[in-house]
N, CA, C and O atoms as a Tinker XYZ file with bonds, in Angstrom:
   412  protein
     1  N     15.334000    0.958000   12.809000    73     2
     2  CA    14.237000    1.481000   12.014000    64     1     3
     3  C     14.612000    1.393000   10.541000    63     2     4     5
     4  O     15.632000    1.933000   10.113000    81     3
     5  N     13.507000    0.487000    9.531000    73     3     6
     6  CA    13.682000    0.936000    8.446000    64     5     7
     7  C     13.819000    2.309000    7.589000    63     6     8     9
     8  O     12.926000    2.443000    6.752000    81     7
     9  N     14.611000    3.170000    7.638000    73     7    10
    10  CA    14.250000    4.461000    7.318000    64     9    11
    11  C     14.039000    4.587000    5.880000    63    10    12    13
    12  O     14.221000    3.669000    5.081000    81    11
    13  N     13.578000    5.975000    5.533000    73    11    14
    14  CA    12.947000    5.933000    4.175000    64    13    15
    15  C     13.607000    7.270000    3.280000    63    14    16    17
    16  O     13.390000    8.444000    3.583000    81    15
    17  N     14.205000    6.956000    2.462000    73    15    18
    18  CA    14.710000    8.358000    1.764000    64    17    19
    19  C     13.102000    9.252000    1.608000    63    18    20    21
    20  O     11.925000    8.917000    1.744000    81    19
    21  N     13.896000   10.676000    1.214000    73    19    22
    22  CA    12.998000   11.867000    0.413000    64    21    23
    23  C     12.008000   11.234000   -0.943000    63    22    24    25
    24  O     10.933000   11.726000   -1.283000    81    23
    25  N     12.448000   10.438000   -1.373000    73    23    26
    26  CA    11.946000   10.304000   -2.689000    64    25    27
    27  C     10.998000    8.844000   -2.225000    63    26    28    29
    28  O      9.791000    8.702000   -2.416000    81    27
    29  N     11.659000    8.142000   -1.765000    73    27    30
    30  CA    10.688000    7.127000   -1.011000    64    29    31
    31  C      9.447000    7.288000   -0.414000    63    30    32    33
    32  O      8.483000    6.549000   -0.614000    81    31
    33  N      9.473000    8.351000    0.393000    73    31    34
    34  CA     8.559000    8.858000    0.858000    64    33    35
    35  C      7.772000    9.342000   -0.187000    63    34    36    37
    36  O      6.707000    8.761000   -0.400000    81    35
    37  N      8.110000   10.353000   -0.921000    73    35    38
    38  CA     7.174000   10.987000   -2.334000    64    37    39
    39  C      6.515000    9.803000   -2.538000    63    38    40    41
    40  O      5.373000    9.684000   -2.092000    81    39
    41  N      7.158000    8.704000   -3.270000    73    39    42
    42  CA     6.784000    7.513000   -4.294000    64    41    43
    43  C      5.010000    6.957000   -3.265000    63    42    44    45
    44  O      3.881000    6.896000   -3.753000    81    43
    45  N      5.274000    6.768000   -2.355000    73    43    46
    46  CA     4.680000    6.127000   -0.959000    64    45    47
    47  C      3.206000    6.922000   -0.995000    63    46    48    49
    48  O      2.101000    6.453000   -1.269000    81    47
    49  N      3.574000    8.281000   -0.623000    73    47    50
    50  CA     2.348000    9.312000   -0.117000    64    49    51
    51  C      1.779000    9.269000   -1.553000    63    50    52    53
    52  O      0.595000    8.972000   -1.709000    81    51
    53  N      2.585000    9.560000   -2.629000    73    51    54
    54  CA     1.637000    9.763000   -3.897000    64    53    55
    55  C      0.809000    8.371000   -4.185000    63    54    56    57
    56  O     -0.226000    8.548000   -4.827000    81    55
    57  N      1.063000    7.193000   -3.862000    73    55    58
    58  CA     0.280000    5.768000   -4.637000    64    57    59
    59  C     -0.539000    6.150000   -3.234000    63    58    60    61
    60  O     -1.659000    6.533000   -3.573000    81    59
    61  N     -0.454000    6.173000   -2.381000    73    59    62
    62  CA    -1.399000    6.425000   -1.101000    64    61    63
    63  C     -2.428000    7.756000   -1.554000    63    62    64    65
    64  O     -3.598000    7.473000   -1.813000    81    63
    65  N     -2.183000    8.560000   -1.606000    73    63    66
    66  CA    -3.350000    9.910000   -2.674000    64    65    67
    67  C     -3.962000    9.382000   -3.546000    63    66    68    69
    68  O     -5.184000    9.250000   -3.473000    81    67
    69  N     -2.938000    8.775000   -5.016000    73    67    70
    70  CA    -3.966000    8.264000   -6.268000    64    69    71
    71  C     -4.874000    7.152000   -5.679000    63    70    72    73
    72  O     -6.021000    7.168000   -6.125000    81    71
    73  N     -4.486000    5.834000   -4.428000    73    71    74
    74  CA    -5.364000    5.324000   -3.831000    64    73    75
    75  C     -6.678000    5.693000   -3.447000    63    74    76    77
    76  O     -7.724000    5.242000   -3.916000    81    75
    77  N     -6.509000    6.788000   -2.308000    73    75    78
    78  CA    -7.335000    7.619000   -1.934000    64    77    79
    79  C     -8.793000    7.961000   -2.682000    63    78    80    81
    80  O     -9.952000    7.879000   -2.277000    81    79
    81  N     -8.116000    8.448000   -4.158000    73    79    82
    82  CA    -9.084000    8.624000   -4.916000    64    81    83
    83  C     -9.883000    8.071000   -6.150000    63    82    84    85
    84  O    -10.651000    8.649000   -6.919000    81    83
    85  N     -9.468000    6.802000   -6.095000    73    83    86
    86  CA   -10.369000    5.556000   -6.966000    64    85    87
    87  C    -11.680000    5.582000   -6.356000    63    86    88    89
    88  O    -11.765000    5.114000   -5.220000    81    87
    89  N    -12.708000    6.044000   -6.906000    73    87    90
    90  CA   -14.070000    5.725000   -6.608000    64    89    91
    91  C    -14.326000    4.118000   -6.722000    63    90    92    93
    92  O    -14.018000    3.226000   -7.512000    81    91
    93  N    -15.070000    4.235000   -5.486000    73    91    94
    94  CA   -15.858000    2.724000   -5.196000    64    93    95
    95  C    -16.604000    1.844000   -6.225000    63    94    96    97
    96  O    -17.491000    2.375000   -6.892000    81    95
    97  N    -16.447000    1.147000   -6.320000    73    95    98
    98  CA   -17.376000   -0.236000   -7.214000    64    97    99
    99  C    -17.316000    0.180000   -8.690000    63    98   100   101
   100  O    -16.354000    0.891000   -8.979000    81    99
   101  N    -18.116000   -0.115000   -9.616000    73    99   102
   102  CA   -17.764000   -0.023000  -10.634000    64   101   103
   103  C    -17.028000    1.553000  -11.898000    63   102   104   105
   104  O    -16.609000    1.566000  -13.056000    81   103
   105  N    -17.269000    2.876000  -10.573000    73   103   106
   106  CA   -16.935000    3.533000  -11.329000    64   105   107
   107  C    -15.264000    3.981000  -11.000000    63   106   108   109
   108  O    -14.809000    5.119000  -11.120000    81   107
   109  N    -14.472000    2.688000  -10.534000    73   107   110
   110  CA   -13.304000    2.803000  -10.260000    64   109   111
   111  C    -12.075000    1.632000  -11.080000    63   110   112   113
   112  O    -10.846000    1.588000  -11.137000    81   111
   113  N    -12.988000    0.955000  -11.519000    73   111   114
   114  CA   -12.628000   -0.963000  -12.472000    64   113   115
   115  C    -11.684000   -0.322000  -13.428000    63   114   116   117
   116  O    -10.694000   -1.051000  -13.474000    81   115
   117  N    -11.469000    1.137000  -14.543000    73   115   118
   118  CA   -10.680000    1.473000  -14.596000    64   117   119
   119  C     -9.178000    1.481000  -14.029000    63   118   120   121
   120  O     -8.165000    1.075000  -14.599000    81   119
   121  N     -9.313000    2.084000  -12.685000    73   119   122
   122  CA    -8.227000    2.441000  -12.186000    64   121   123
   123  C     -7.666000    1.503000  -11.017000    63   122   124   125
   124  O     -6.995000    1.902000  -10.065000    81   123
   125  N     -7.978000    0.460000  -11.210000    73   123   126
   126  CA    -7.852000   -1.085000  -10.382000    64   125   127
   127  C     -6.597000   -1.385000  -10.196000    63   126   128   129
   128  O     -5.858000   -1.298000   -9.215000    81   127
   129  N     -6.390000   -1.907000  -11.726000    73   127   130
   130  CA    -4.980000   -1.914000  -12.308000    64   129   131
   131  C     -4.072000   -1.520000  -12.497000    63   130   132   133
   132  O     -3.120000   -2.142000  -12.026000    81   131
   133  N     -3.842000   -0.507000  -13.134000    73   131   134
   134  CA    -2.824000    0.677000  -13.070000    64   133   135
   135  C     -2.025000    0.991000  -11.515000    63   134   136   137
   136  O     -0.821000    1.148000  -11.312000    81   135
   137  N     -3.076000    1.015000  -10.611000    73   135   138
   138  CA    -3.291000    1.576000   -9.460000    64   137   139
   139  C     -2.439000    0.265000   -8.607000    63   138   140   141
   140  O     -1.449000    0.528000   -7.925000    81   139
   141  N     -2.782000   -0.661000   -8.700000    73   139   142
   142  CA    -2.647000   -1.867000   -8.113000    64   141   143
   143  C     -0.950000   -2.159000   -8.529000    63   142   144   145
   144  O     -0.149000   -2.053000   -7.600000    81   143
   145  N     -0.547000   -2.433000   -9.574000    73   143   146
   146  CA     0.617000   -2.644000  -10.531000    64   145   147
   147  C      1.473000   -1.254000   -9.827000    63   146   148   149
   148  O      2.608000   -1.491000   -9.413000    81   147
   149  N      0.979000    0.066000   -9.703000    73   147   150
   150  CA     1.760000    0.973000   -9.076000    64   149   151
   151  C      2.388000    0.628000   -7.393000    63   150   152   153
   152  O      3.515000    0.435000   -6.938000    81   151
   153  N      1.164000    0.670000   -6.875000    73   151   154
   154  CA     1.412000   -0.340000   -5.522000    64   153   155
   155  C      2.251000   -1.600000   -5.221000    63   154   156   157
   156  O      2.773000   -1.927000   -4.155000    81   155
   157  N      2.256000   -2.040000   -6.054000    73   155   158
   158  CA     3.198000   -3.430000   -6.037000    64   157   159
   159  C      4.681000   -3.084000   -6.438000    63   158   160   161
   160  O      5.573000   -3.790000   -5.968000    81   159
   161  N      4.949000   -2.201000   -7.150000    73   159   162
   162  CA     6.285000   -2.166000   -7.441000    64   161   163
   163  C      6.765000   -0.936000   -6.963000    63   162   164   165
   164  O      7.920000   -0.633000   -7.258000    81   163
   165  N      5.983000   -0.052000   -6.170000    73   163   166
   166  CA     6.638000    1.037000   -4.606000    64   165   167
   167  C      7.015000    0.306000   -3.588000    63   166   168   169
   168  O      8.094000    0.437000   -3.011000    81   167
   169  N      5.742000   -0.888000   -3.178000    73   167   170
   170  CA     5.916000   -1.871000   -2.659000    64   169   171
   171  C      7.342000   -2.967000   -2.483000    63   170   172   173
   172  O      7.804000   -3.391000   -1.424000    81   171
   173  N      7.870000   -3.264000   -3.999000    73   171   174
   174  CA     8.834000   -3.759000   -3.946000    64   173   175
   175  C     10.253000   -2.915000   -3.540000    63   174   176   177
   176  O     11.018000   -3.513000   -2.782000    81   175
   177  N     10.673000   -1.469000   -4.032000    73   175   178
   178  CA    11.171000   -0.388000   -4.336000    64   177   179
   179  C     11.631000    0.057000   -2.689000    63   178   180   181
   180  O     12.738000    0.515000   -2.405000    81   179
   181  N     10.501000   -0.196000   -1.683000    73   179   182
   182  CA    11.137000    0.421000   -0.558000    64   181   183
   183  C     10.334000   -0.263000    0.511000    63   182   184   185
   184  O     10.225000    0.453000    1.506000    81   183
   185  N      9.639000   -1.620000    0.629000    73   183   186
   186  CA     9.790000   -2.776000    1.778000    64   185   187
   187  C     10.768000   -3.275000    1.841000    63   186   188   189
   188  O     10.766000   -4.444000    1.454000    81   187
   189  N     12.433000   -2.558000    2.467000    73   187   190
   190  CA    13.529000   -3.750000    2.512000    64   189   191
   191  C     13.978000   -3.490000    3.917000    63   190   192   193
   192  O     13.867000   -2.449000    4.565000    81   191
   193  N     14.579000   -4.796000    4.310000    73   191   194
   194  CA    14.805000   -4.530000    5.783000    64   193   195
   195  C     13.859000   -5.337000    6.683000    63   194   196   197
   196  O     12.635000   -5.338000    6.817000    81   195
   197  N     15.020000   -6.133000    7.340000    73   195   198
   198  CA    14.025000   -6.866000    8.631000    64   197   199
   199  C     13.054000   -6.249000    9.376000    63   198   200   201
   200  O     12.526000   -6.893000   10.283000    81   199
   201  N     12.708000   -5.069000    9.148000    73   199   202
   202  CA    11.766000   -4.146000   10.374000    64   201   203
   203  C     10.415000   -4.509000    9.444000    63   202   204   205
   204  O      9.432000   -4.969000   10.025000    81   203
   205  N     10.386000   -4.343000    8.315000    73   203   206
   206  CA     9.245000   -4.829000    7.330000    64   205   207
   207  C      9.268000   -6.363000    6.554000    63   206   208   209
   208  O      9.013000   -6.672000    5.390000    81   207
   209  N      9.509000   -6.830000    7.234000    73   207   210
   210  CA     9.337000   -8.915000    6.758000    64   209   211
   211  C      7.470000   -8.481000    7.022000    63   210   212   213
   212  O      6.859000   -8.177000    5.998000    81   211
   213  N      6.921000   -8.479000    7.958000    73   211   214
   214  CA     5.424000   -8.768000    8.165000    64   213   215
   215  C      4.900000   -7.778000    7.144000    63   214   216   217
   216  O      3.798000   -8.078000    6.686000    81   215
   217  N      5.502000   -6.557000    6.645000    73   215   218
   218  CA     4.641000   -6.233000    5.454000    64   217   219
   219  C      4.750000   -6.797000    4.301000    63   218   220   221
   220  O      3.760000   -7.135000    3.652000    81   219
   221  N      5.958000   -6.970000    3.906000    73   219   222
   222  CA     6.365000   -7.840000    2.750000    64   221   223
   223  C      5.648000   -9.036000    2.178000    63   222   224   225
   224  O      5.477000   -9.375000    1.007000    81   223
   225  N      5.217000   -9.666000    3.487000    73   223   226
   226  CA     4.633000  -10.981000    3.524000    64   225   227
   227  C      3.086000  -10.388000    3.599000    63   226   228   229
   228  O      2.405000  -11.406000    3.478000    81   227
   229  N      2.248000   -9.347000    3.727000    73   227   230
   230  CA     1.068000   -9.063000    3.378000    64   229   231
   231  C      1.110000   -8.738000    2.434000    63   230   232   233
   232  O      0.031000   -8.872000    1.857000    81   231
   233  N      1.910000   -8.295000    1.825000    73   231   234
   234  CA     2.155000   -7.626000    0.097000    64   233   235
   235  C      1.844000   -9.041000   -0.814000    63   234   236   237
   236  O      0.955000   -9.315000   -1.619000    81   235
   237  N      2.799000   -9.661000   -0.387000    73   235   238
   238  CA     2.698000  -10.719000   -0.951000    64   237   239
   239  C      1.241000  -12.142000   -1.483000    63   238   240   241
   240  O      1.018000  -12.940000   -2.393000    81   239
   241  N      0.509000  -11.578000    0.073000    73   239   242
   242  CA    -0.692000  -12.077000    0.132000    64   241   243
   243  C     -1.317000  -11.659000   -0.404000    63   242   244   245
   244  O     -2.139000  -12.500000   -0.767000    81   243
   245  N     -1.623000  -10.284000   -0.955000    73   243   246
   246  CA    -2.159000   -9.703000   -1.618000    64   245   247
   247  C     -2.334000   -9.747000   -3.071000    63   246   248   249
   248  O     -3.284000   -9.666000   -3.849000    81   247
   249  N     -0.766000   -9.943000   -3.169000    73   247   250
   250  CA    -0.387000   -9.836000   -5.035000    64   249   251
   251  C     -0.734000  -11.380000   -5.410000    63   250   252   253
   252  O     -0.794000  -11.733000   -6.588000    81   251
   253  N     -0.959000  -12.278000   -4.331000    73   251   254
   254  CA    -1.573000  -13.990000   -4.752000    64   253   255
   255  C     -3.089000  -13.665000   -4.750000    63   254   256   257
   256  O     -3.731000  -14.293000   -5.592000    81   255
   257  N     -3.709000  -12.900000   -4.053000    73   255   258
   258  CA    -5.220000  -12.806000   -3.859000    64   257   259
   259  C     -5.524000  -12.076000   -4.874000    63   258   260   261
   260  O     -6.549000  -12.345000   -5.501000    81   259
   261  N     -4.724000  -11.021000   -5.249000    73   259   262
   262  CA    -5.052000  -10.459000   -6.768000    64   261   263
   263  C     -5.049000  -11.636000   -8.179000    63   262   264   265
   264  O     -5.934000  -11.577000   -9.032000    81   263
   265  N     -4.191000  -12.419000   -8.225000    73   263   266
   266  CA    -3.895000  -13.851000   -9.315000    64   265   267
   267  C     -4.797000  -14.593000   -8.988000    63   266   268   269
   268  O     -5.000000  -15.220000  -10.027000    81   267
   269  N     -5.523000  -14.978000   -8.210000    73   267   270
   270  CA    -6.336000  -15.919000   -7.497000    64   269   271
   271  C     -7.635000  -15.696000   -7.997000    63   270   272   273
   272  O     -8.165000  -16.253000   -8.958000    81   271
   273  N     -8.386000  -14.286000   -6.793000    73   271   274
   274  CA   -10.073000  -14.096000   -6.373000    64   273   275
   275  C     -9.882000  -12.502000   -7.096000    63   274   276   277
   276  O     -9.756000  -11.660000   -6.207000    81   275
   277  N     -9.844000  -12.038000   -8.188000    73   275   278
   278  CA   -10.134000  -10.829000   -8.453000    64   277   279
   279  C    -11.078000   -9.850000   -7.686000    63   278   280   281
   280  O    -10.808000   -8.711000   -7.304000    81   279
   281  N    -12.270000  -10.562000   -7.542000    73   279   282
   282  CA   -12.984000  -10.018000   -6.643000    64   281   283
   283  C    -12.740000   -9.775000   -5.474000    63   282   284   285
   284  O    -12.741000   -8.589000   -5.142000    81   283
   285  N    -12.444000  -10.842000   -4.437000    73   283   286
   286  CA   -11.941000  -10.513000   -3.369000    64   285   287
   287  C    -10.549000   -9.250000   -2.793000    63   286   288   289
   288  O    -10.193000   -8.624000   -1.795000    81   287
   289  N    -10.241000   -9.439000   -3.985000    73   287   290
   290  CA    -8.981000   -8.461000   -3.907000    64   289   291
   291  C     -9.511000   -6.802000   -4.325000    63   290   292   293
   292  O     -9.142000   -5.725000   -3.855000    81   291
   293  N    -10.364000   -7.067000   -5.233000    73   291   294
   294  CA   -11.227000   -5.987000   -4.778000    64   293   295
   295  C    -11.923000   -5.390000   -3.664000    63   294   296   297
   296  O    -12.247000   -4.204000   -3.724000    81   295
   297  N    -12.208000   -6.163000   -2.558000    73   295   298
   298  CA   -13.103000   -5.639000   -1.739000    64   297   299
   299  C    -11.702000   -5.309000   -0.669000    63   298   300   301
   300  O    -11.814000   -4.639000    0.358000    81   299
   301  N    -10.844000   -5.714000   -0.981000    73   299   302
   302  CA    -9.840000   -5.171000   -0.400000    64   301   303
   303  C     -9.087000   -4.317000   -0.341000    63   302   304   305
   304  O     -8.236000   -4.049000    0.507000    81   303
   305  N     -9.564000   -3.516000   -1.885000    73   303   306
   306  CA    -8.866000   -2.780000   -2.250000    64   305   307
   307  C     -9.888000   -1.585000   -1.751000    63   306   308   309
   308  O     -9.686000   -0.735000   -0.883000    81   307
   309  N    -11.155000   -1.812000   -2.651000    73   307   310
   310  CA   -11.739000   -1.079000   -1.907000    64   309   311
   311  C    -11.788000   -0.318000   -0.118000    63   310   312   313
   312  O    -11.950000    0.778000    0.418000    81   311
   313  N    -11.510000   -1.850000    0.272000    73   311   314
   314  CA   -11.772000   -1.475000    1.946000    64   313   315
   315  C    -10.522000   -0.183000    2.195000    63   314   316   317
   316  O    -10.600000    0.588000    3.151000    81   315
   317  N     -9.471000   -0.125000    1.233000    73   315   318
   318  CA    -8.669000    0.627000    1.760000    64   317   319
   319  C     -7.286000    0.137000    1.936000    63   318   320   321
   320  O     -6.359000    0.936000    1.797000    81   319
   321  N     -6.970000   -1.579000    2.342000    73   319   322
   322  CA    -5.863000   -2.123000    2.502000    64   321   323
   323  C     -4.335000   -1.697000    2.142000    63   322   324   325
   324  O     -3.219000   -1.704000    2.663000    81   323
   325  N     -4.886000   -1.372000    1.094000    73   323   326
   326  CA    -3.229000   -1.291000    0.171000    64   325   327
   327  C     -3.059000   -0.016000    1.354000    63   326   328   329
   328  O     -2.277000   -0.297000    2.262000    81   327
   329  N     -3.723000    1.366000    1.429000    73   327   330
   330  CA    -3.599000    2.598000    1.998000    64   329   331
   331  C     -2.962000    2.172000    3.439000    63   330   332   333
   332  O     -1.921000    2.668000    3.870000    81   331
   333  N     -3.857000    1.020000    4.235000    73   331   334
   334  CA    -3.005000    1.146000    5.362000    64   333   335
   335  C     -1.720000    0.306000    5.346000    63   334   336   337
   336  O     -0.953000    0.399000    6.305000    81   335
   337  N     -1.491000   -0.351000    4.517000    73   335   338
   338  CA    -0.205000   -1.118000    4.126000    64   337   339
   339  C      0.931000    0.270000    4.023000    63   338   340   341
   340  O      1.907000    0.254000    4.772000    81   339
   341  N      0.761000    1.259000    3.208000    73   339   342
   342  CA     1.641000    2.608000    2.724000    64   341   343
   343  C      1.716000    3.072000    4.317000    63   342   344   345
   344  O      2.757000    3.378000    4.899000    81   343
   345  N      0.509000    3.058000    4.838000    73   343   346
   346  CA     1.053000    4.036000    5.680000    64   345   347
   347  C      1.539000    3.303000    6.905000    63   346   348   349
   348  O      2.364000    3.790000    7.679000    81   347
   349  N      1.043000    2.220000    7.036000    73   347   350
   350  CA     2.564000    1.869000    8.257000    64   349   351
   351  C      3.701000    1.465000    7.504000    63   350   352   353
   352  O      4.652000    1.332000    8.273000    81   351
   353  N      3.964000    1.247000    6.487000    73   351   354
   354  CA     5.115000    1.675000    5.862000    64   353   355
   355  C      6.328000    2.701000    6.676000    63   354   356   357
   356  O      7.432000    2.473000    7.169000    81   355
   357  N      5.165000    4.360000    6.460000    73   355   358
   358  CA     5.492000    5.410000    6.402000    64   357   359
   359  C      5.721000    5.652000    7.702000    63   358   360   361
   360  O      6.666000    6.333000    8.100000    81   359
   361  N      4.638000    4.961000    8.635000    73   359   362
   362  CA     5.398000    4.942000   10.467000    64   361   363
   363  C      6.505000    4.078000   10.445000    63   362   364   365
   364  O      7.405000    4.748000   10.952000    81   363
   365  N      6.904000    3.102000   10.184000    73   363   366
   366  CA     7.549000    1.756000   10.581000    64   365   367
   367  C      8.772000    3.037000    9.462000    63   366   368   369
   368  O      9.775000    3.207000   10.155000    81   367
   369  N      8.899000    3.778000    8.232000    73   367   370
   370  CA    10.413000    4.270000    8.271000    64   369   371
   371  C      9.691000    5.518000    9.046000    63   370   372   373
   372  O      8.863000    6.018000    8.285000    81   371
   373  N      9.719000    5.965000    9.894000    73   371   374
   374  CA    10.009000    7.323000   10.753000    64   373   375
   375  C      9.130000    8.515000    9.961000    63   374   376   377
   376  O      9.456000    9.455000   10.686000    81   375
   377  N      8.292000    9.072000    9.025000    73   375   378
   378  CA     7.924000    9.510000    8.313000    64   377   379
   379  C      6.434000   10.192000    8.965000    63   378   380   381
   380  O      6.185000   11.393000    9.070000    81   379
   381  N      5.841000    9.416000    9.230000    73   379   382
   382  CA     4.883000    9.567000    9.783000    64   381   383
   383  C      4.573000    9.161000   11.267000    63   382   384   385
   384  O      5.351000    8.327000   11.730000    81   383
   385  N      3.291000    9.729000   12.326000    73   383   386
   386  CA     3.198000    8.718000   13.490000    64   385   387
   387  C      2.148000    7.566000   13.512000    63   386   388   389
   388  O      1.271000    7.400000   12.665000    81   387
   389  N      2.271000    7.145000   14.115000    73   387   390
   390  CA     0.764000    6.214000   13.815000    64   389   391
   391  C     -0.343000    6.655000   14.859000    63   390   392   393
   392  O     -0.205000    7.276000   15.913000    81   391
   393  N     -1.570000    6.110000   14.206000    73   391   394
   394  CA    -2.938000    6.570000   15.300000    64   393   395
   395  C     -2.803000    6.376000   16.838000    63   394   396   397
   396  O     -3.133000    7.143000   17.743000    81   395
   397  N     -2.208000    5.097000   16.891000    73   395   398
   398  CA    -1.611000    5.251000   18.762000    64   397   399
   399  C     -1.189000    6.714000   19.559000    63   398   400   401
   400  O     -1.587000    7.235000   20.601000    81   399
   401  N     -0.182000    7.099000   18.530000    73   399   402
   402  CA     0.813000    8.215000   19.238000    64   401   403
   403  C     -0.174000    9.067000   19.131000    63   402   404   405
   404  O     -0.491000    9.520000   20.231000    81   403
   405  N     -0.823000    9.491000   18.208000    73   403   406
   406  CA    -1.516000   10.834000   17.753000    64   405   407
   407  C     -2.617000   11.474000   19.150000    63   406   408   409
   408  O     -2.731000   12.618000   19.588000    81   407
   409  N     -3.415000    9.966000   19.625000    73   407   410
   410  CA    -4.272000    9.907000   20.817000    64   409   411
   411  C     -3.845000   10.490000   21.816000    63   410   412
   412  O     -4.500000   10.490000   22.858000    81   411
C-alpha cells in the first residue's frame, strides 16, 4: 500500500474541499486556476509509488488536456474528476474506504 503521511492527507482532503466548492460554469473561471495548479502539485507531492502508476498517468492526462482543450478540461473539472482522482488517492494510501466497502 502506498501509505500517506498526516500532512499528506491534510494537503489531499483540503484541495479536495476547496474543489468541492468552485461553483459551476462561469461563476467559478476565477478559481479554475489557482485551484487546478494546487491540484497538480499535491498531485505531484504524494502520487509516488508503484500502487499509484494508473493515477499518475491520469494526472498526467489531465495536465495535457488542460495545455491542449481548455474547455474540455473544464467540463472535467467541473464533472468533479480531479475530486475523484484525491480521493482514490486517499483509499489506495489507507486513509479513507472506498464506495465498494462502505455498501
Amino acid at each position: 500500500m502506498a501509505t500517506l503521511s498526516a500532512v499528506e492527507t491534510e494537503q489531499l482532503r483540503d484541495i479536495r474541499s476547496r474543489l468541492n466548492r468552485v461553483p459551476k460554469g462561469s461563476l467559478g473561471d476565477k478559481s479554475v486556476g489557482p485551484l487546478s495548479k494546487g491540484f497538480f502539485d499535491v498531485c505531484a507531492r504524494t502520487f509516488e509509488g508503484p500502487q499509484v502508476a494508473d493515477l499518475r498517468r491520469e494526472v498526467a492526462e489531465l495536465a495535457a488536456l488542460k495545455a491542449s482543450d481548455p474547455a474540455a478540461f473544464r467540463k472535467a473539472f467541473d464533472a468533479g474528476v480531479l475530486q475523484a482522482i484525491v480521493t482514490r488517492r486517499l483509499v489506495i494510501g489507507g486513509r479513507e474506504r472506498s464506495s465498494e466497502e462502505v455498501t
